[in-house]
C-alpha positions in Angstrom: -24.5 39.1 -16.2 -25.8 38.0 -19.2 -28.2 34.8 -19.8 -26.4 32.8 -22.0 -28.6 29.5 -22.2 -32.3 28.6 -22.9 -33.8 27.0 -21.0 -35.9 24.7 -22.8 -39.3 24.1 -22.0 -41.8 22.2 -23.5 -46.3 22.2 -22.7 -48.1 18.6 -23.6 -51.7 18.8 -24.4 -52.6 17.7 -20.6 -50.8 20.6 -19.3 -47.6 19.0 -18.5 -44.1 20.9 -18.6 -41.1 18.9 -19.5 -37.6 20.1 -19.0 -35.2 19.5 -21.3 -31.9 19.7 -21.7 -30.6 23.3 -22.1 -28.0 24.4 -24.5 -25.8 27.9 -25.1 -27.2 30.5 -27.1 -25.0 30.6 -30.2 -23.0 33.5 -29.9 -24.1 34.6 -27.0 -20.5 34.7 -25.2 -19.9 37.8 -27.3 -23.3 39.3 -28.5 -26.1 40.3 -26.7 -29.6 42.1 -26.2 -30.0 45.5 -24.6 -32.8 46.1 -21.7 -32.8 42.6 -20.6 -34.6 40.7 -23.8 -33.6 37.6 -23.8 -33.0 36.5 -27.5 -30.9 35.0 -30.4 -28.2 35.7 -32.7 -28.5 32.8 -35.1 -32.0 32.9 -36.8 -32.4 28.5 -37.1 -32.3 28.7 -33.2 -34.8 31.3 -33.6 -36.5 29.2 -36.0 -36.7 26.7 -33.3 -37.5 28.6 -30.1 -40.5 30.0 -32.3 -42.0 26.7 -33.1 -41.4 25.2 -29.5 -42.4 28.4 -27.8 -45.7 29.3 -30.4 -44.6 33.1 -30.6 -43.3 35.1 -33.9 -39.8 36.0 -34.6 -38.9 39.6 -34.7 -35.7 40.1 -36.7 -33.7 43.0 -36.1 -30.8 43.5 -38.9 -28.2 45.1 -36.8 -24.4 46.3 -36.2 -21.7 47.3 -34.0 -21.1 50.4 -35.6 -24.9 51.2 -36.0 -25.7 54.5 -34.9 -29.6 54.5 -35.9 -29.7 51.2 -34.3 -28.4 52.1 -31.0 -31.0 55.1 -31.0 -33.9 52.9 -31.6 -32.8 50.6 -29.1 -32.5 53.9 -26.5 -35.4 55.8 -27.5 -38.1 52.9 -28.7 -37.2 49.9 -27.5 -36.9 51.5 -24.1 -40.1 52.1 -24.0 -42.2 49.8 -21.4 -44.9 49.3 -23.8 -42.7 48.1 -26.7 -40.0 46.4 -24.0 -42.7 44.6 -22.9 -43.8 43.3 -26.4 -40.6 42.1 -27.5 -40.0 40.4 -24.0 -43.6 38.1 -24.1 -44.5 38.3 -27.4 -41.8 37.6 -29.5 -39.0 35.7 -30.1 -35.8 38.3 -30.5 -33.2 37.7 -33.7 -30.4 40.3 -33.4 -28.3 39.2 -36.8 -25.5 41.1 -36.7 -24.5 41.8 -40.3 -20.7 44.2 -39.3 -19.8 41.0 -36.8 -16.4 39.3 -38.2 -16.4 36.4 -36.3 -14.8 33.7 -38.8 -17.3 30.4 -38.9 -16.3 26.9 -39.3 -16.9 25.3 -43.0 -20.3 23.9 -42.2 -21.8 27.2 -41.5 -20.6 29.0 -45.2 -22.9 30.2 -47.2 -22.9 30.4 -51.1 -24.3 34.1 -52.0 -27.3 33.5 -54.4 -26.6 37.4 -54.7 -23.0 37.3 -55.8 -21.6 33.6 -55.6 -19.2 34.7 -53.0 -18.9 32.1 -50.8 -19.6 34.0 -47.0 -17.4 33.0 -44.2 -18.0 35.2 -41.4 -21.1 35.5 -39.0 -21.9 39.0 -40.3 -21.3 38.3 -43.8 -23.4 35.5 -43.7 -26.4 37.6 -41.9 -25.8 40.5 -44.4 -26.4 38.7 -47.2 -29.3 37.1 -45.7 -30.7 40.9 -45.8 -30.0 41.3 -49.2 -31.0 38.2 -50.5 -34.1 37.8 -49.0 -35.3 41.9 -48.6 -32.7 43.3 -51.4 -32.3 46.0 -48.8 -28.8 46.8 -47.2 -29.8 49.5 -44.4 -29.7 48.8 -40.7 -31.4 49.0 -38.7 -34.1 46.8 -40.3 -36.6 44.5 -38.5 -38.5 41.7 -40.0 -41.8 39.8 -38.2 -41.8 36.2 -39.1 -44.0 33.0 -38.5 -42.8 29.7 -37.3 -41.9 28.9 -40.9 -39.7 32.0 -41.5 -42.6 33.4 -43.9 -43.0 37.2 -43.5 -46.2 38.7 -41.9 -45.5 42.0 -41.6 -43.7 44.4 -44.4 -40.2 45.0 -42.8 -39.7 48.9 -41.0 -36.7 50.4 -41.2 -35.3 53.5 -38.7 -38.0 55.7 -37.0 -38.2 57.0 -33.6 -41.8 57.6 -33.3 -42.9 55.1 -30.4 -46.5 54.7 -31.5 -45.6 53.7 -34.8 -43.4 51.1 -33.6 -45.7 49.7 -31.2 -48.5 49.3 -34.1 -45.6 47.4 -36.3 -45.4 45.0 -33.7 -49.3 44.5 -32.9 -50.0 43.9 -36.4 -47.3 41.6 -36.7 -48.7 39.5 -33.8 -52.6 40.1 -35.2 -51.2 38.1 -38.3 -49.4 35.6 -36.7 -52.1 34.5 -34.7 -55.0 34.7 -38.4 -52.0 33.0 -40.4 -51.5 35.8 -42.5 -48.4 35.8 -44.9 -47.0 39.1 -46.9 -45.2 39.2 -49.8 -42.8 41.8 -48.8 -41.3 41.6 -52.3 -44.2 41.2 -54.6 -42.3 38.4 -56.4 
């Protein structure tokens, strides 16, 4: 029903495609994508996918019990125009930031926000959002390079379709000239 590995590809300069070995999507048993994108839920896998597959990351700060975000999925998202964008020309990040799946020791994170140390997968993502944007609203989505640099300021909840599908062409007209934003001004 739902993909839950990646294949993973790989181009050589002479044209060649190698096969490699393909792994599980991390948390894909449980989470997933709506309208068939294929995507990630753990952003170094999205991290990785970006630099093997030369395409930006879209980030989209989500949640279970997101209302706005399940309209924007229905109503903008759905849209063949921006469906289509987020299917070819981006790599997908849904972090969960409400999910309370408990994570093994290795994957804690020290809050540089409030010391805490986070233990769950939506903690975790959640203060990823705050640490890095200071913003704690969902839904929120976030274009990044290869390098996890931002280039594009983040856009939060709005239902107009055309702005949308502008957010994500600029955000591909800067990955491709190299452009980085400081979203933060720091």
């Amino acid at each position: 029903m739902y993909e839950t590995i990646r294949e993973r590809l790989s181009v050589d300069n002479s044209g060649t495609v190698e096969r490699r070995e393909a792994k599980p999507v991390k948390y894909s048993e449980y989470l997933h994508l709506p309208h068939g994108i294929h995507g990630y839920f753990d952003l170094q896998e999205g991290l990785e996918a970006s630099k093997r597959e030369n395409k930006p990351i879209f980030i989209d700060f989500t949640g279970h019990g997101c209302v706005n975000c399940r309209q924007m999925e229905s109503n903008v998202w759905s849209d063949p125009q921006v469906l289509k964008r987020l299917k070819e020309d981006y790599i997908v990040v849904a972090l969960y930031v409400d999910d309370k799946t408990k994570l093994p020791e290795e994957d804690w994170v020290v809050s540089s926000q409030d010391g805490k140390t986070k233990k769950t997968l939506g903690k975790k993502n959640s203060d990823y959002q705050i640490t890095r944007y200071n913003v704690n609203a969902q839904p929120y989505y976030c274009l990044l390079n290869s390098s996890g640099k931002d280039i594009s300021m983040p856009k939060a909840y709005d239902l107009n379709v055309d702005n949308f599908i502008k957010f994500l062409d600029d955000g591909i007209k800067n990955y491709k000239a190299n452009k980085v934003i400081n979203v933060l001004n720091k």
